[in-house]
C-alpha positions in Angstrom: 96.6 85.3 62.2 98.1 85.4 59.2 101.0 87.5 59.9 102.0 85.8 63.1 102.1 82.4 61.3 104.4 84.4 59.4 106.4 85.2 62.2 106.1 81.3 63.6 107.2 80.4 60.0 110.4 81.9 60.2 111.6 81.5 63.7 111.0 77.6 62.8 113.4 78.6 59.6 115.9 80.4 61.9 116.2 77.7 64.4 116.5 75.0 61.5 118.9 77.1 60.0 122.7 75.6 60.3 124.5 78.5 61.4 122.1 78.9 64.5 124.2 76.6 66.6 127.6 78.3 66.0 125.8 81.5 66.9 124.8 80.2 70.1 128.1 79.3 70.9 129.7 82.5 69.6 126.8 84.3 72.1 128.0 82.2 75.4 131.1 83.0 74.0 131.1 87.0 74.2 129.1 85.8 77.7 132.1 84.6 79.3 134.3 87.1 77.9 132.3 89.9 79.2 131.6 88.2 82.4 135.4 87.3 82.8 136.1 91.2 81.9 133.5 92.4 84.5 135.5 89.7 87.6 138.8 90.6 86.5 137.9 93.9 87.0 135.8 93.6 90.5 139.2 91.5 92.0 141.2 94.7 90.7 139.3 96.9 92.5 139.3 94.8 95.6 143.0 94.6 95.6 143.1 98.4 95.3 140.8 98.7 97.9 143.1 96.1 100.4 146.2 98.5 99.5 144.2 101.4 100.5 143.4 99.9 103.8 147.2 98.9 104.2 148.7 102.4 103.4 145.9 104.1 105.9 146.8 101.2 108.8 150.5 102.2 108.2 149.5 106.1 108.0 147.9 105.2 111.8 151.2 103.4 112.6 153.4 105.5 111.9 151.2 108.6 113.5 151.0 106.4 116.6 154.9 105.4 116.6 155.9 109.4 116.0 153.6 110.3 118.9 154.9 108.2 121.4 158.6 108.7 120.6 157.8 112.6 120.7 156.2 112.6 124.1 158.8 110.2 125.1 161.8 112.8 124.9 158.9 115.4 126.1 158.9 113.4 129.3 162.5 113.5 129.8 163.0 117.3 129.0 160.6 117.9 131.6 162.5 115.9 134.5 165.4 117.4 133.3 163.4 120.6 133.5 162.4 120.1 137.0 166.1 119.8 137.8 168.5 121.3 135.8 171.6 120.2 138.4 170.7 116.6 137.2 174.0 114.8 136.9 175.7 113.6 133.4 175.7 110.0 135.2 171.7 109.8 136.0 171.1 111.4 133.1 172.9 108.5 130.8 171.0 106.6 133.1 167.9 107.6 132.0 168.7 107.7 128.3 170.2 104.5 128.0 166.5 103.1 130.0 164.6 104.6 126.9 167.1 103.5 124.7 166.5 99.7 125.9 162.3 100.8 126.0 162.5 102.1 122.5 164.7 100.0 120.2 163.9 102.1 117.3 166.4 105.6 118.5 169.9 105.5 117.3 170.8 107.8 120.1 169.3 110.6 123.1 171.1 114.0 122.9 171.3 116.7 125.5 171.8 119.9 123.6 172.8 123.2 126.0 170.8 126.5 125.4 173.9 127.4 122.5 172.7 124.8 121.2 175.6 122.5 121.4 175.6 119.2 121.9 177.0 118.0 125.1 175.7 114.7 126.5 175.0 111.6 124.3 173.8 108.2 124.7 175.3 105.8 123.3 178.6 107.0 122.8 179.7 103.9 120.3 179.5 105.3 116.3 177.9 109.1 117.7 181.5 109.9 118.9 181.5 112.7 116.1 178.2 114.5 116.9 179.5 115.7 120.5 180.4 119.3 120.1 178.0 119.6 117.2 176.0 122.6 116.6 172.3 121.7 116.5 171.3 124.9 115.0 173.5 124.8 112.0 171.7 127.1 110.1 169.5 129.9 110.1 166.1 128.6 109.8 167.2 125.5 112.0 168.1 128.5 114.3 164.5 130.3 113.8 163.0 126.7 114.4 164.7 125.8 118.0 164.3 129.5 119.2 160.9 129.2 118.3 160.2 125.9 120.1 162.5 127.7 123.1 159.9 130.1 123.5 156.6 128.3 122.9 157.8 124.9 124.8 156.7 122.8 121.8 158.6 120.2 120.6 160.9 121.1 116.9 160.9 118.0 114.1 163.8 118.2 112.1 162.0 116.6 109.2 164.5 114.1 107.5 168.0 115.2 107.4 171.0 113.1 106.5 172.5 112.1 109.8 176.3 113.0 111.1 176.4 109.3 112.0 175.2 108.4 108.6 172.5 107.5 106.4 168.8 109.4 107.2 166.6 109.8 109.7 164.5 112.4 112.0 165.8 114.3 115.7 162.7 115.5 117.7 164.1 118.8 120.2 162.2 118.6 123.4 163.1 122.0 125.1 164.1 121.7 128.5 162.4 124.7 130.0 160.8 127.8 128.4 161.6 131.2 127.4 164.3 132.5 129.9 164.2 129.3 131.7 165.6 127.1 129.0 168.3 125.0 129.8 168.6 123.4 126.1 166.7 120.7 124.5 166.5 116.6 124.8 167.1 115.2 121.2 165.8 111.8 120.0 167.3 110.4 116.9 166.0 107.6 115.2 167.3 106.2 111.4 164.3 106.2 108.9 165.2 102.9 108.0 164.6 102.0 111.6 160.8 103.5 111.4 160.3 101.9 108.3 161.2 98.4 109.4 158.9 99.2 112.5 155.9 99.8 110.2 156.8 96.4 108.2 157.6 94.2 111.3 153.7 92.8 110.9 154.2 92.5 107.6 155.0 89.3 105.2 158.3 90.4 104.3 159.5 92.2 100.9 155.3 92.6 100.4 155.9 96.0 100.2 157.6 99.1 99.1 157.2 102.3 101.8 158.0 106.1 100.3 157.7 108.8 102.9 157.6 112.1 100.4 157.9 115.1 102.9 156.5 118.6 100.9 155.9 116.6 98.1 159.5 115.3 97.4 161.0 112.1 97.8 162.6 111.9 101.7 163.0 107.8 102.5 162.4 104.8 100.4 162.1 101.2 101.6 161.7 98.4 98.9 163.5 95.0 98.4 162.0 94.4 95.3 160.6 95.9 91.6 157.0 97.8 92.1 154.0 96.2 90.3 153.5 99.8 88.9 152.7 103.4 89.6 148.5 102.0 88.8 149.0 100.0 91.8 150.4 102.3 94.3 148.7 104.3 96.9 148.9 107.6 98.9 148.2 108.9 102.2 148.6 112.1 104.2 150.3 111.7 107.4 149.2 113.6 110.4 152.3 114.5 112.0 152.4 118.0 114.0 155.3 120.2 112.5 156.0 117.8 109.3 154.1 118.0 105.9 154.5 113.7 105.0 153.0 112.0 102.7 153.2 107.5 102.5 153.0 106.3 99.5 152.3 102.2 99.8 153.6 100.1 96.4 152.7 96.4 96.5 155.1 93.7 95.3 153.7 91.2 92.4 153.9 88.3 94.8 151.2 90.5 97.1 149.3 91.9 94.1 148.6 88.2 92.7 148.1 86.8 96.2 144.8 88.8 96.0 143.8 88.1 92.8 140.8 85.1 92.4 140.9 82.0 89.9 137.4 82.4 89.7 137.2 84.7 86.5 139.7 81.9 84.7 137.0 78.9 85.9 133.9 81.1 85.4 135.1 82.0 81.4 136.0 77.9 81.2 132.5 77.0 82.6 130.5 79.1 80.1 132.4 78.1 77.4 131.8 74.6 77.9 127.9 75.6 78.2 128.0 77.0 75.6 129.5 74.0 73.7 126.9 71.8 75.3 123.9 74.1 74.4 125.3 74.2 70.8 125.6 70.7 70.5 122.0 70.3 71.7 120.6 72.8 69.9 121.9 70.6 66.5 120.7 67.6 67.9 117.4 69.8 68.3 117.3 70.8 64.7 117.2 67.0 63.5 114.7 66.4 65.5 112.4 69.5 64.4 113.8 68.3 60.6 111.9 64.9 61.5 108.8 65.8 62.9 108.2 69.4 60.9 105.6 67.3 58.0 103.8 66.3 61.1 103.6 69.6 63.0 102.3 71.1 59.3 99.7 68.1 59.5 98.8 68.9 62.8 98.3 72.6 62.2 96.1 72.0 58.9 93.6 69.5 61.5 93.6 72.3 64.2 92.3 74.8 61.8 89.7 72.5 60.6 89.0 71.6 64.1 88.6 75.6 64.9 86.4 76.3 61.8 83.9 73.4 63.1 83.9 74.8 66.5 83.1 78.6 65.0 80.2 76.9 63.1 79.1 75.6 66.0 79.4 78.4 68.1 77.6 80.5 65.5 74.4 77.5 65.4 74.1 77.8 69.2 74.0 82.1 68.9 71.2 82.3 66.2 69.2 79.5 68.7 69.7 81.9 71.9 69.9 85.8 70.8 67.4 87.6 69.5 67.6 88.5 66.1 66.6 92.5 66.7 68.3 93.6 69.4 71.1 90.9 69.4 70.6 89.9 73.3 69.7 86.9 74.8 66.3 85.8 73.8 64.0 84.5 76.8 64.2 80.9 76.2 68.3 81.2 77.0 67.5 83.7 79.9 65.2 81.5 81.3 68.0 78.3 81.2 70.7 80.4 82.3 68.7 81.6 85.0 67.8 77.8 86.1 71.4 77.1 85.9 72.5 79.9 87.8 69.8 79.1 90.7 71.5 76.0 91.2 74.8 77.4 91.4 73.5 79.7 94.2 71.9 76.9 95.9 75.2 75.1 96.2 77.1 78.3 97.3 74.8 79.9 99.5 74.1 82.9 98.1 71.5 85.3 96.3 70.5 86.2 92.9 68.5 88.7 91.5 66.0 88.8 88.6 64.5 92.4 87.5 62.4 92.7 84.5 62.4 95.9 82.6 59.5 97.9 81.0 59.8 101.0 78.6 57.5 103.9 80.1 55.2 104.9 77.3 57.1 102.7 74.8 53.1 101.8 73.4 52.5 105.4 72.6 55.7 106.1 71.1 55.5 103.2 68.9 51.6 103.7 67.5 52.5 107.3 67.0 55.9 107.5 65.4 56.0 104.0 63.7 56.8 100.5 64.0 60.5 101.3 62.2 60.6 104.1 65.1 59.6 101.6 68.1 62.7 98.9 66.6 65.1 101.7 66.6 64.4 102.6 70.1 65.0 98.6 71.1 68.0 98.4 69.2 69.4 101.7 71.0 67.9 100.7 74.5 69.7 97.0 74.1 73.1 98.6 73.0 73.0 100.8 76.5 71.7 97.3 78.6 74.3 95.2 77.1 76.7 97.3 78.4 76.5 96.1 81.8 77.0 92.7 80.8 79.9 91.0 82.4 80.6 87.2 84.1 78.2 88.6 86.9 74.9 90.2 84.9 73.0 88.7 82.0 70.6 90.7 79.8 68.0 89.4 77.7 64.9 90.6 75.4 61.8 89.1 76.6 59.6 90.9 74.0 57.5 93.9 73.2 59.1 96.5 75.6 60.5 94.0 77.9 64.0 93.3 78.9 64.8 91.2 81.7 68.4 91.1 83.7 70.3 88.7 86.2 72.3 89.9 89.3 74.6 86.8 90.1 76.5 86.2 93.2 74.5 89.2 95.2 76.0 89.1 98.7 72.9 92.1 100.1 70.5 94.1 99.0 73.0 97.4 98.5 74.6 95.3 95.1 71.1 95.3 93.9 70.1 98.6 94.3 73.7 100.0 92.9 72.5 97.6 89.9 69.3 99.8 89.8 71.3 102.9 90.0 73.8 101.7 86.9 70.2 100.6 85.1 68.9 104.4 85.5 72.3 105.5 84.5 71.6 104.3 81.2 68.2 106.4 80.4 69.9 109.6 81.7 70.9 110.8 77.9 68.0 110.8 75.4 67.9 108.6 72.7 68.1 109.8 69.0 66.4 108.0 67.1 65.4 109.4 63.4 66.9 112.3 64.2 64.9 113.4 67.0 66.2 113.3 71.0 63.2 111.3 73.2 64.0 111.1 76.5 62.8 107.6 77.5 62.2 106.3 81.0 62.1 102.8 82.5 60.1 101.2 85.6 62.0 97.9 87.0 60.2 95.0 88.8 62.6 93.1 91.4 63.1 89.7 92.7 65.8 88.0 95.4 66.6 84.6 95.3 65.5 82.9 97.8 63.4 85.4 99.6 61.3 85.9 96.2 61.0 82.4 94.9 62.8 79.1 94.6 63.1 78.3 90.9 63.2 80.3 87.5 59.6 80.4 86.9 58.6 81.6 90.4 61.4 84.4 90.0 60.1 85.6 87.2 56.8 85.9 88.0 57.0 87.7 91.4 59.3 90.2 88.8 56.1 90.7 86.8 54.1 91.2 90.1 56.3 93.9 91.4 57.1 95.4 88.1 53.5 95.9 87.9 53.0 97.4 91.2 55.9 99.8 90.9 53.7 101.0 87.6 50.7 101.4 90.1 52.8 104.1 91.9 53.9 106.0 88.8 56.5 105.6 86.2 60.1 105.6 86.2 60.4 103.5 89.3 61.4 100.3 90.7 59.7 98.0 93.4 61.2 95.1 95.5 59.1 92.0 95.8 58.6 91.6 99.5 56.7 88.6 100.0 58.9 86.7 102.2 61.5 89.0 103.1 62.0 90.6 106.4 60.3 93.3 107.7 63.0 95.3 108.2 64.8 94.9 105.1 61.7 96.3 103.2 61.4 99.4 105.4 65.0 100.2 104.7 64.3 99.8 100.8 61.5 102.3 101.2 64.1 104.4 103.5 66.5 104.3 100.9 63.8 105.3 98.0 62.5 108.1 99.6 65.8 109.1 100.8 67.0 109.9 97.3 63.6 112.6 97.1 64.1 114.0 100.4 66.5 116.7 99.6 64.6 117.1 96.2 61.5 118.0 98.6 63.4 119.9 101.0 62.2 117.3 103.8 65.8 118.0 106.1 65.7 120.6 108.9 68.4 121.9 111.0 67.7 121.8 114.9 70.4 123.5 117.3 71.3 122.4 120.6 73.4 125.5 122.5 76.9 125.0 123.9 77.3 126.7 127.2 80.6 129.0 128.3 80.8 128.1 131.9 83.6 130.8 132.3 81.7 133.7 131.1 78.0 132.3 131.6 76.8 132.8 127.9 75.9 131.0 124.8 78.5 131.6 122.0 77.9 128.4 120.1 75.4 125.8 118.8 75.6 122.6 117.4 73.6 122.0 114.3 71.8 118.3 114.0 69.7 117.4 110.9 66.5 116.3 111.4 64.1 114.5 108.7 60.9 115.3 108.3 59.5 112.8 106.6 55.8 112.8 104.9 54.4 109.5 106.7 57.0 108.9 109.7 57.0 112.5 111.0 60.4 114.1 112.3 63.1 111.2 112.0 65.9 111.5 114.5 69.8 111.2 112.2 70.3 107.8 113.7 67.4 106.5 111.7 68.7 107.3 108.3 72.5 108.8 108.6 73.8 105.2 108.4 71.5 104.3 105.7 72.8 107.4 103.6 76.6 106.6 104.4 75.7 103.1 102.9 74.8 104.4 99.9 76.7 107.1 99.5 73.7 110.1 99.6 75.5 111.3 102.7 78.0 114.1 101.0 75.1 115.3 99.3 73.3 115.5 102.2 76.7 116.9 104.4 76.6 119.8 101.6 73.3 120.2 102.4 73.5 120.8 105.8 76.8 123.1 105.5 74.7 125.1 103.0 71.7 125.4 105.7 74.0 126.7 108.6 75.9 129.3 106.2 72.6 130.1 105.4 71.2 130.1 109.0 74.3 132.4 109.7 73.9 134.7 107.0 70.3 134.9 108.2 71.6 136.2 111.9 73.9 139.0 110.5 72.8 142.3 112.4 70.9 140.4 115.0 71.6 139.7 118.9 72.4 136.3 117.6 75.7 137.7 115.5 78.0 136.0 117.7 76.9 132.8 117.2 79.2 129.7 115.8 77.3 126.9 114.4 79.0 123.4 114.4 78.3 120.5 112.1 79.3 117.1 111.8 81.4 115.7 109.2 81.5 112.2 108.0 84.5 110.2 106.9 83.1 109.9 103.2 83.2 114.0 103.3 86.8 114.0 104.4 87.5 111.7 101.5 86.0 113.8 98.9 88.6 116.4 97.1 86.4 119.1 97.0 84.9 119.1 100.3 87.1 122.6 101.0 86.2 124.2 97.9 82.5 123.7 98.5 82.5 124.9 102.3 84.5 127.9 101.0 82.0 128.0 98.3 79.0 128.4 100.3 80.5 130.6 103.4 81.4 133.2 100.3 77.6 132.8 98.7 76.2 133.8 101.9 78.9 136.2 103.2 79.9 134.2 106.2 83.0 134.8 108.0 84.9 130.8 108.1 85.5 131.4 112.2 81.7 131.6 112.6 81.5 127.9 111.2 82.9 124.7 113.5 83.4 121.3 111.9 83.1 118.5 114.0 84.8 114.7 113.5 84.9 111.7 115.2 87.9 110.0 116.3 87.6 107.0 114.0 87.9 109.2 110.9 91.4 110.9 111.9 93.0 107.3 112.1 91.0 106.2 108.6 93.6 108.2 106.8 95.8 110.0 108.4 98.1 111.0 105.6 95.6 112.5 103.3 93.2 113.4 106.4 96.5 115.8 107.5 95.7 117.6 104.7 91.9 118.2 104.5 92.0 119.4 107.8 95.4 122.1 107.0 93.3 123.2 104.3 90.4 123.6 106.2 92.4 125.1 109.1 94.0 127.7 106.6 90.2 128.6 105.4 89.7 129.5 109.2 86.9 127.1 109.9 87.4 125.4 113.8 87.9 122.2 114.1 86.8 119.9 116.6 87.1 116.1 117.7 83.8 114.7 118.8 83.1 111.5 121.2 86.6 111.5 122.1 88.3 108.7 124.5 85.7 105.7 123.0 88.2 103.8 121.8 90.5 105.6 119.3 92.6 107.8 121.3 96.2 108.8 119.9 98.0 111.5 121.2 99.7 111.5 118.3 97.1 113.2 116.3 96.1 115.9 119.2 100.0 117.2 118.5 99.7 117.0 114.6 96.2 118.0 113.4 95.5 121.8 113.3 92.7 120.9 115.8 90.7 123.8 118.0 88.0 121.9 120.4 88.1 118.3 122.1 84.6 116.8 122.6 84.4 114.3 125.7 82.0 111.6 124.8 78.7 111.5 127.0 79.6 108.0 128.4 81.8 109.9 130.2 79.6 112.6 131.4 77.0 110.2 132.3 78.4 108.5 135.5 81.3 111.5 135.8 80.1 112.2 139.8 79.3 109.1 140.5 81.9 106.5 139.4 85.8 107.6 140.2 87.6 106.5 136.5 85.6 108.9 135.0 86.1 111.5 137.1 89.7 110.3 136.6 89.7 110.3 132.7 87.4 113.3 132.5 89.6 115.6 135.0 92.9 114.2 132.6 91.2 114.9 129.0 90.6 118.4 130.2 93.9 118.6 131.5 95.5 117.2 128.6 93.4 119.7 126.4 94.2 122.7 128.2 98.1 121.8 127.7 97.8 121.4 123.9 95.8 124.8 123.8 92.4 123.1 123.2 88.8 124.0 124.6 87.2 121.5 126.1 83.0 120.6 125.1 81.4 118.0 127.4 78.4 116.5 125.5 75.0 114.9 127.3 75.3 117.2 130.6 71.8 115.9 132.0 72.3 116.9 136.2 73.3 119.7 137.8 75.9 117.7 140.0 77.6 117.3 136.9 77.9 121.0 135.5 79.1 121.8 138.9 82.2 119.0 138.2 82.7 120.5 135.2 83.1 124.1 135.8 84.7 122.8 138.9 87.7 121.4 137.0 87.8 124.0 134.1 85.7 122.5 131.2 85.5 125.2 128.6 81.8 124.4 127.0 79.0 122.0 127.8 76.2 120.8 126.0 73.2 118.6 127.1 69.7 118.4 128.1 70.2 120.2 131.0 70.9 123.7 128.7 68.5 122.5 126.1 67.1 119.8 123.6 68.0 120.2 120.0 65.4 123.0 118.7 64.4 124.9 115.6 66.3 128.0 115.0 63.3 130.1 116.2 62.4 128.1 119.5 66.3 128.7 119.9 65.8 132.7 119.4 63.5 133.1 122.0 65.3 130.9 124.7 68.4 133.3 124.0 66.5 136.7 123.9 64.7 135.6 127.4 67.9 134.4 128.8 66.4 131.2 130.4 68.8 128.8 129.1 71.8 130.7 131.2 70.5 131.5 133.7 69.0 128.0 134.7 71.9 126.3 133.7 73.7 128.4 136.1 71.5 129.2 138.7 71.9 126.6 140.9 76.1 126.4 140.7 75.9 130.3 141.7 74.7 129.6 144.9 
């Protein structure tokens, strides 16, 4: 506390100090230089990117202009190709109409196969090109024999003109190879095509340098370049010239693009800066005036927080117990009454458990008072742990301690209260030295179902923690009196559920899976069965959900992998060798990260081949997760363990997941099976699934085949598997043994579709 009224001391100091306002104006200062910096240079860039776009738009103009003009003159060589008696006359003709077409030629040459030039259009200032020799040198010679023989059009590239000043002549050849009557020459004035290429243009915007080979051929400016920074270069795609247009903006372009908004944004945060400085000083005479009161008001808080600590300290010695430093009873007991109310408002339950120490007596006569006080101390420590807003624990005395579940919503946040409660007895306590492992019994009552008020809670906590003592230590027991019937057989469910598989009270039952193409019984399907010591054998429906609630089913899916490897293992060397055995798999299996090691685990411990185990999943896992549910199954699919989808089509279909999951078998659900000869959709649906199967290279298993009519439909419309009461019932592995060494089950399940 100290050090960060310190800290409070001296930003007070810093803000009163009388420099602070200059720095925050010197701060919005560098602000608006910066920001002004960072516009500036954003508009720059903009207007370099606007001249890019111009030079390529011109690059693309002048492409398109040179194109046209060259298959312009190609068009003429070739009438004058077709026939070469054409007269002078229609020929001027002809030239002069692309002359008035295409403004941009100075003049249309005809040029004989010597290469000299006879005809011209117009006469007027080309008088002294007639008689010229086109091929004036060698590699102009090379160049025109060459487009002679090919028939492509020659490009002169820019030469200086006999008429004056520069330009280009295209040489159309009229005719190819031995059948060349000469070439048709267009000559056009560079300054023409430039002016062409600026006719959209604001005028004297731009400058215009066409470089051919990288040296300066043409330039086109009317005024003094903003600078080589501000220029721009583009190839130009011109067949037989290597051109390159350089694009140099004028000043009047370059600050036509440029913004007043860096000029106004640097003004507006200077003057924000001026204003915050300004009331920032008017700030510091107020803090100036009122900083003896804020002192005066911080000296009264402190005496204000020392009462309250007194205070607070009074009302903890009146409700905590002095030895273990919980809650003493008589606070429990208000708290509790308080709390009731609350619940009765909001509709909800509460629940009250009292605590007793299991031979806490006889620990205490034996090894001491001192002993006994150290064991509460450490016992409280561990209970106070799971104190939060939701659960209260207090001492009631002797070896008693009694804790409130708040804002229970059903009985499953009770009994995970339970399991946290055992949680804490798990490690021994030391005490003087010595490790005692101590054990608790628990006494439970709900709100409302248990009583209506504090004291009626409590005692009905003392009545069932006694009668959980009456069946034996370290225990708890619910008291039932007024709650349903059905919620206190599923307690006792859930009790004995946790000692089943201590007990070894699970079985494994297999109902066979016939192959109605070869007539034999390759797999089973394994389904756990409970025998339990009062109920007798419990069917999975009476206790799988119950087990998935409270998360017993992966042990209990471990168990039943184990007892099929082992069931496998068990059939090595016999008639039954062939045998797969599938068994379900829940979505809390899929989740866990090691369900793959422990099935690899326990086919290795009992020497198992992974192809002689299936795995079977419903369809509402797959779409749970399919991200992380992709790669369970790849693992599992690389361990070489099949895979199958059980009660397919009841609701969750995708086809999506019958492409991507490494799947082997499809499982139609029995609600298809069950009407399958009798109502058409699910013939319909059932014929399509197998169809849809068989195209994705899956087998096919049709569950709760109960008639004869319907093994017939199914072998009928080539279903791989079926399984049902008609084979067989679920049965013990040795009922199963004897069914398959006498052969009944194939031959009745057959016998009837054989004839």
């Amino acid at each position: 506390m100290e050090h960060a009224l310190y800290k409070r001391r001296l930003l007070v100091k810093c803000l009163l100090h009388p420099v602070f306002p200059a720095v925050i104006f010197l701060v919005f200062l560098g602000m608006a230089a910066g920001l002004r910096y960072g516009l500036i240079h954003q508009y720059t860039s903009q207007v370099r990117a606007n001249l890019e776009n111009e030079a390529r738009t011109m690059a693309s103009a002048l492409e398109w202009e040179f194109t046209v003009h060259a298959d312009a003159i190609r068009r003429m060589a070739s009438r004058l190709a077709s026939d070469p008696e054409t007269p002078e006359s229609e020929w001027r003709r002809d030239a002069d109409s692309y002359l008035q077409d295409f403004r941009i030629y100075q003049a249309i040459e005809w040029i004989d196969k010597d290469f000299i030039i006879r005809w011209l259009e117009p006469l007027a200032s080309n008088e002294s090109v007639l008689g010229y020799n086109a091929a004036f040198d060698k590699r102009r010679y090379n160049a025109l024999v060459a487009a002679t023989n090919s028939g492509n059009y020659d490009v002169s590239g820019v030469v200086e003109l006999r008429q004056g000043g520069k330009g280009i002549v295209i040489y159309a050849p009229v005719g190819t190879g031995p059948g060349n009557h000469g070439f048709v020459a267009g000559v056009f004035k560079m300054e023409a095509l430039a002016r062409q290429l600026m006719a959209s243009r604001e005028p004297a915007m731009f400058g215009i340098e066409i470089r051919s080979k990288g040296a300066p051929a043409y330039t086109l400016s009317d005024f003094e370049g903003a600078g080589s920074a501000m220029s721009y270069t583009v190839p130009v795609k011109l067949p037989a010239v290597d051109w390159q247009l350089t694009l140099k903006p004028s000043p009047a372009w370059v600050e036509k693009q440029h913004s007043p908004w860096p000029l106004w944004t640097f003004i507006t945060l200077l003057f924000m800066g001026l204003l915050t400085s300004l009331t920032a000083l008017l700030l510091q005479l107020i803090l100036k005036r009122n900083q003896a009161l804020l002192v005066t008001r911080r000296e009264l808080d402190e005496e204000i927080t020392q009462r309250k600590t007194i205070q607070q300290d009074l009302v903890r010695l009146e409700s905590t117990d002095a030895l273990t430093g919980l809650a003493n009873r008589r606070f429990f007991m208000e708290d509790l009454a308080h709390t009731l109310n609350i619940a009765d408002r909001q509709k909800h339950q509460v629940a009250m458990m009292m605590l007793d120490l299991d031979r806490f007596q006889t620990l205490n006569d034996s090894l001491g008072h001192q002993f006994g006080d150290e064991l509460l101390v450490q016992v409280a420590g561990r209970l106070d742990q799971l104190t939060d807003e939701g659960v209260t624990v207090a001492y009631s005395g002797g070896d008693e301690f009694m804790i409130c579940q708040q804002h229970v919503e059903d009985i499953d946040d009770v009994i995970y209260m339970l399991g946290l409660i055992k949680q804490c007895f798990e490690t021994p306590f030391v005490v003087q030295d010595e490790a005692h492992s101590v054990t608790a019994t628990l006494g439970v009552a709900v709100y409302p179902h248990s009583g209506l008020n504090a004291d009626i809670l409590l005692r009905n906590a003392d009545i069932a923690l006694y009668r959980a003592k009456e069946q034996g230590r370290n225990t708890y027991q619910f008291y039932t009196e007024g709650m349903q019937e059905r919620e206190v057989m599923r307690l006792e469910l859930e009790k004995e559920l946790s000692q089943a598989l201590a007990n070894n009270e699970f079985v494994l039952h297999y109902q066979p899976q016939l192959n109605l193409h070869s007539g034999e019984i390759n797999s089973v399907e394994a389904l756990i069965r409970w025998h339990h010591p009062r109920r007798g054998l419990l069917p999975p429906g009476e206790f799988i959900p119950l087990a998935e609630e409270s998360g017993r089913i992966t042990e209990i899916g471990c168990w039943v992998v184990t007892a099929a490897c082992r069931q496998l293992a068990t059939w090595k060397g016999t008639r039954f060798d062939h045998l797969r055995v599938a068994v379900n798999l829940s979505g809390r299996e899929l989740d866990d990260e090691h369900l793959v090691d422990r099935i690899s685990d326990a086919l290795e411990a009992e020497g198992v081949p992974a192809d002689r185990l299936e795995l079977e999943l419903t369809e509402e896992i797959f779409i749970q997760n399919i991200e992380h549910n992709l790669g369970q199954l790849t693992r599992l699919h690389e361990l070489g363990v099949h895979l199958a989808i059980d009660d397919f089509g009841v609701g969750y279909s995708s086809l999506a997941y019958l492409r991507d999951f490494p799947l082997d078998l499809l499982k139609i659900d029995r609600s298809f099976i069950t009407d399958v000869t009798e109502r058409h959709d699910d013939a319909v649906i059932t014929r399509a699934v197998i169809n849809l199967a068989h195209n994705l290279g899956l087998q096919v298993v049709a569950e709760g085949v109960e008639t004869q009519a319907q093994l017939n439909f199914l072998k009928s419309h080539g279903c791989n598997l079926v399984q049902g009461y008609l084979i067989s019932r679920a049965v013990p592995a040795a009922e199963l043994e004897k069914a398959l060494c006498s052969g009944v089950l194939e031959q009745g399940a057959l016998a009837e579709f054989s004839l």
